[in-house]
C-alpha positions in Angstrom: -10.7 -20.7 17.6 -9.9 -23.8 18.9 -10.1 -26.6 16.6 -11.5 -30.0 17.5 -11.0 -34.3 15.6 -8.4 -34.5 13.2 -8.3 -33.1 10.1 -10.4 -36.1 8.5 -12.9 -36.1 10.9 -13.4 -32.1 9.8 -13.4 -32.5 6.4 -16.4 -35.6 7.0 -18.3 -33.2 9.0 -18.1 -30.5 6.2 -18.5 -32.7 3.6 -22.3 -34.3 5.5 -23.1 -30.6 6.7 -23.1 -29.5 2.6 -24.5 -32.9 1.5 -27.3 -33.9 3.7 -30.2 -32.9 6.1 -30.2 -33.9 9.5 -33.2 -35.4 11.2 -33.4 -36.2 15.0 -36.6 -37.8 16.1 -37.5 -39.3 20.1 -39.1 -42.8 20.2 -40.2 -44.3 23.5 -37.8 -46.2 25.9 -36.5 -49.5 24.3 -37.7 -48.1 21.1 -34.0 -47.9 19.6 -33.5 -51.2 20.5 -36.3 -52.3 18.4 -35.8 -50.5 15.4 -32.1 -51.8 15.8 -33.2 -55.7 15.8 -35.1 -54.8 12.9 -32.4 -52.9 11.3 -30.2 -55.8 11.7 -32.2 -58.7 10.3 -32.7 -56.6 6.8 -28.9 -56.8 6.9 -29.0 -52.5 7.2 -27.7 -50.0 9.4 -30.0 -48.2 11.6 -30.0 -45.0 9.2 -30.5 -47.1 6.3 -33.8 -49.2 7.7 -34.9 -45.9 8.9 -34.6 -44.4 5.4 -36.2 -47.0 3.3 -39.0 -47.3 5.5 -39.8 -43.5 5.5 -39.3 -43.7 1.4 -41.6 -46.8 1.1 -44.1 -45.2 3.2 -44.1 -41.6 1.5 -44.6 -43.8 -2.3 -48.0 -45.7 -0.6 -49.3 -42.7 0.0 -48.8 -41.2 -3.2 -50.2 -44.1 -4.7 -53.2 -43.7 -2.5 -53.5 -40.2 -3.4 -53.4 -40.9 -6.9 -55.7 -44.1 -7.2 
């Protein structure tokens, strides 16, 4: 078996594949950019601004749901 990135890059990609989910989602052209300009001014990475915005959305709705 042929082994591919250096031994780091390996033990990353093992460490994220037992440590977190992967989500992959399609917005429309120019969308990326967006979230990125966005993502920027909150000081956050793309992942990050993607994350908290999911989070803060899921906790409106359960206060919705509960009130």
């Amino acid at each position: 078996m042929e082994r591919k990135g250096t031994a780091a890059t390996r033990a990353k990609d093992k460490y994220n594949a037992a440590n977190y989910d992967q989500v992959k989602f399609l917005v429309p052209k120019g969308g990326r950019a967006i979230i990125d300009e966005a993502a920027n001014a909150a000081d956050l990475s793309r992942n990050a601004f993607i994350a908290q915005a999911i989070n803060e959305k899921i906790e409106r709705d359960k206060k919705e749901q509960e009130g």
